[in-house]
C-alpha positions in Angstrom: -10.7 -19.5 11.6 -10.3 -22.8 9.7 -11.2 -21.5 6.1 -9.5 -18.6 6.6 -5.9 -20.9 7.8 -6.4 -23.3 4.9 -7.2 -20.5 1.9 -3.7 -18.9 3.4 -2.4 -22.7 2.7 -4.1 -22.9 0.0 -2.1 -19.6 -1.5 1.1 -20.7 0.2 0.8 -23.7 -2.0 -0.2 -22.3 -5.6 2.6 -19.6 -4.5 5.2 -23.1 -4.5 3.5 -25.1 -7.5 2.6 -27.4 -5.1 -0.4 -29.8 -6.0 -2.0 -32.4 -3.9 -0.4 -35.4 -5.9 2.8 -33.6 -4.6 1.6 -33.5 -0.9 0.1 -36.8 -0.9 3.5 -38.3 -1.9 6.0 -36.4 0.6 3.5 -37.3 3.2 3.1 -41.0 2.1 -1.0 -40.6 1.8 -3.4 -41.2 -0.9 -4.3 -38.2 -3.1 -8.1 -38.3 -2.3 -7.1 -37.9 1.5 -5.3 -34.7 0.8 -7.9 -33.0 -0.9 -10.6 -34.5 1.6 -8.4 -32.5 4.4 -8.3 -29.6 2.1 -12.3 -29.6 0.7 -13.2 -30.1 4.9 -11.1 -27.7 5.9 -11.0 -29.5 9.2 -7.9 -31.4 10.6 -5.7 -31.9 14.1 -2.8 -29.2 14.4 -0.6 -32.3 14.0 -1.8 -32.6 10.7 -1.5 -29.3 9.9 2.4 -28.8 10.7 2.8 -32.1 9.0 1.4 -30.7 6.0 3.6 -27.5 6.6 6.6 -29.5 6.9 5.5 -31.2 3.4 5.2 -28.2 1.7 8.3 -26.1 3.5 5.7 -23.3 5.2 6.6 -22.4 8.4 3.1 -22.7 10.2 4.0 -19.1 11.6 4.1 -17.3 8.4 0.8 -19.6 7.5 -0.8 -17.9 10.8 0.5 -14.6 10.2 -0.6 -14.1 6.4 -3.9 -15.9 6.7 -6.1 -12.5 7.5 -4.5 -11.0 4.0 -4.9 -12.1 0.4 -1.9 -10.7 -2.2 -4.0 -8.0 -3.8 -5.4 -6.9 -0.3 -4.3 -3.4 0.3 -5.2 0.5 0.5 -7.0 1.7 -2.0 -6.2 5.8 -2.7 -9.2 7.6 -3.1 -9.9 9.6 -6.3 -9.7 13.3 -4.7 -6.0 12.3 -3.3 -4.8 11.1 -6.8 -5.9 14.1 -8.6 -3.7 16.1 -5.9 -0.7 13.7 -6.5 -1.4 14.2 -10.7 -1.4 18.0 -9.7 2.4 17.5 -8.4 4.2 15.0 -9.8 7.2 15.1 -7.9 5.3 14.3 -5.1 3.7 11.6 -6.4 7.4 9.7 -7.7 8.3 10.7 -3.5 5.1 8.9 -2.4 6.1 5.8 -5.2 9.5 5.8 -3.8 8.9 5.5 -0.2 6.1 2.6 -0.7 9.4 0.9 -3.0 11.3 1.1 0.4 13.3 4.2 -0.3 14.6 6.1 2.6 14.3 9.6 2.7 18.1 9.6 2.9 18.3 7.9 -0.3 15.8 10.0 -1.5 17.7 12.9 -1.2 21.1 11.9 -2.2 19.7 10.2 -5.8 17.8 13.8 -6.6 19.8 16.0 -4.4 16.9 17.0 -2.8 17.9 19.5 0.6 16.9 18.0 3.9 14.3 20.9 3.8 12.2 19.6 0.5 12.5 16.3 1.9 10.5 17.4 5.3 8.1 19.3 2.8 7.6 16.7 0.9 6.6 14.3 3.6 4.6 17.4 5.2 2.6 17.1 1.7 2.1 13.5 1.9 1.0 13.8 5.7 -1.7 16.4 5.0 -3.0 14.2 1.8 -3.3 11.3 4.7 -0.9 8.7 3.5 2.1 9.2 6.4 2.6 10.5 9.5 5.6 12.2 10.4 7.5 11.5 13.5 10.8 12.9 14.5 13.1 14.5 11.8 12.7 12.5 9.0 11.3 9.4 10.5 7.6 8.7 9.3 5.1 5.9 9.6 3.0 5.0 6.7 -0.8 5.1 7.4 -1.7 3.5 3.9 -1.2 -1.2 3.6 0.5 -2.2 0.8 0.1 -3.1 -2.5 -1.4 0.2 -2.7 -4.7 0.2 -5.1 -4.4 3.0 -8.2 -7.0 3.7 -10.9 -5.1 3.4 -13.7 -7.5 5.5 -15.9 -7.7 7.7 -13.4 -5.8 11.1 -13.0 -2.7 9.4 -12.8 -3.1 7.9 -16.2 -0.4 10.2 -18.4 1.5 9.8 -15.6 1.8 6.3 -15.6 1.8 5.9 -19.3 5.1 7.9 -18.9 6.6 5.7 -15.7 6.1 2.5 -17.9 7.7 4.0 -21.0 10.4 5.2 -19.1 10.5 1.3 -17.5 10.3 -0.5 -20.3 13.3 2.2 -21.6 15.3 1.0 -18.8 14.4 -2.9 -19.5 15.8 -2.6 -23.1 18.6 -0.8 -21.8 19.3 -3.3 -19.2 18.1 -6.6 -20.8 20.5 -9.5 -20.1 21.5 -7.4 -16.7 18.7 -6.4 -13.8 16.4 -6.0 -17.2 14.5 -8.1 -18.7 12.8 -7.7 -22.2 11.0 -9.5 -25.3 10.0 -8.4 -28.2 8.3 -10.3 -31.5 5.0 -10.3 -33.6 3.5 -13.3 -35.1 0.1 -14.2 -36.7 -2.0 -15.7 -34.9 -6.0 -16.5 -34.5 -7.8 -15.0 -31.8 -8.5 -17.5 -29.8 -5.1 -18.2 -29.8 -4.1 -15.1 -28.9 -7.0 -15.5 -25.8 -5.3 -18.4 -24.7 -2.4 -16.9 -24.5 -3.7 -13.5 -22.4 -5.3 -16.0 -20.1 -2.0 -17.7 -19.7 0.0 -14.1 -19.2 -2.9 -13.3 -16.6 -2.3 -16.4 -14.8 1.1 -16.1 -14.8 0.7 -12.3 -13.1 -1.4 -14.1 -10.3 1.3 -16.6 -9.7 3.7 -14.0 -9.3 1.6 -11.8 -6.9 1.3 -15.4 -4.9 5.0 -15.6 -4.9 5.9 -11.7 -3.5 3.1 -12.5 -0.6 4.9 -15.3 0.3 8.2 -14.0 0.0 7.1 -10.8 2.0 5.4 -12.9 4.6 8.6 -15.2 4.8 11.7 -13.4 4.5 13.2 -10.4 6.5 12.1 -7.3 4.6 16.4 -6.5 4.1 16.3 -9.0 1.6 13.5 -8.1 -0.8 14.3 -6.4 -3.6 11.6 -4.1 -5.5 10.8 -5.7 -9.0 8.3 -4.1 -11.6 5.9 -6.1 -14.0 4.6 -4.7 -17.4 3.2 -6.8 -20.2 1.4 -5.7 -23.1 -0.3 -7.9 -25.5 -2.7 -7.0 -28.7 -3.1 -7.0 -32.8 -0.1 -4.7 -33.5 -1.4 -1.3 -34.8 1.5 -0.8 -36.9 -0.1 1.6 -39.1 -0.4 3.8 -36.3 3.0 2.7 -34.5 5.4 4.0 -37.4 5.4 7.2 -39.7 6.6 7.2 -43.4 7.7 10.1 -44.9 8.0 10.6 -48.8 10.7 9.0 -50.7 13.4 11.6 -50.6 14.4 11.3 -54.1 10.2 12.1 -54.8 11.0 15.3 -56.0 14.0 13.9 -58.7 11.8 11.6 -59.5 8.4 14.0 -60.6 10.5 16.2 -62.3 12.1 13.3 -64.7 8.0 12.4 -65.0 7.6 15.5 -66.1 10.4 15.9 -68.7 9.7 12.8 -70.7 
């Protein structure tokens, strides 16, 4: 029980960018005693709240999020995804609800009928990933983040969702969007160093949604999308040149002369 309440600290504080110099000094103790507390993983329930006031973790978040780590979640199995790849309106449906659409909102931004929305969810129930209650009420049978296989049967699919997202981030950067663009030269290594960092950077940001969603009332979360690419720029393959259009003027003044 101990381990598993101090690694759910533990994530609570990476998830702040709070270290243990930082703990030691809003708590008025040495640095070595922090991380003593911390490498024991052993200490009074004074202590503990203390160190939850310190940081600004309510110790009943701590308790409820210490049996879950932010990548824990459903993983859909590969027989399910190739039935999802088979119809893909059902599998944008499926993304939708887990983004906190309701089926009402559903509807109304496709225009879907009240009938394709129960058929819909009928399809999801069958493939074992709801169950339906009354009308269009429903109860999710799968924990979030749900796990995909990106190179699985899903994969044009989701080459074609994060085109179409990083289409919306150019055509909403300086809005809800967000988008950067450049190439430089670089060496390898530093071009390692700076996937590491991009990595890292993800991980932090995982930290930060588990907290949030183990914190704040689920009303005031907002669905947010993260897509990075990094690599040598293929550019030979990225762009198409086609013949000079004066080519033609041009061989027949060649052959003239």
């Amino acid at each position: 029980m101990n381990k598993m309440l101090f690694d759910a600290l533990k994530r609570g504080l990476k998830a702040k960018n709070i270290t243990y110099g930082d703990l030691a000094r809003r708590m008025n103790l040495s640095e070595p005693t922090i991380k003593r507390i911390f490498q024991e993983k052993d200490c009074k329930l004074g202590r503990l709240i203390e160190i939850c006031d310190a940081a600004g973790i309510e110790i009943e978040h701590l308790i409820g999020s210490m049996n879950r780590a932010p990548d824990q979640g459903s993983k859909v199995t590969l027989d399910v995804q190739r039935r999802l790849a088979q119809n893909q309106s059902l599998f944008f449906v499926f993304i939708l609800i887990l983004e906190k659409f309701t089926p009402e909102s559903i509807m109304r931004i496709h225009r879907l009928s009240e009938a394709s929305m129960f058929l819909y969810l009928r399809d999801l129930e069958k493939l074992g990933l709801l169950q339906i209650g009354r009308g269009l009420h429903f109860r999710l049978l799968v924990e979030q983040p749900v796990q995909w296989d990106f190179d699985g049967p899903l994969h044009a699919t989701f080459i074609t969702m994060n085109r179409n997202f990083i289409s919306w981030c150019i055509a909403h950067r300086g809005d809800d969007g967000h988008f950067l663009s450049f190439s430089r030269p670089m060496r390898r290594q530093t071009a390692d160093l700076l996937r590491q960092e991009a990595e890292e950077l993800a991980e932090r940001a995982k930290l930060l949604s588990h907290y949030d969603q183990q914190t704040t009332p689920e009303e005031d979360l907002v669905g947010y999308k993260w897509a990075w690419g990094f690599g040598g720029s293929p550019f030979g393959e990225m762009m198409h040149v086609d013949p000079h259009p004066r080519e033609r003027t041009s061989r027949k003044l060649v052959t003239a002369d």
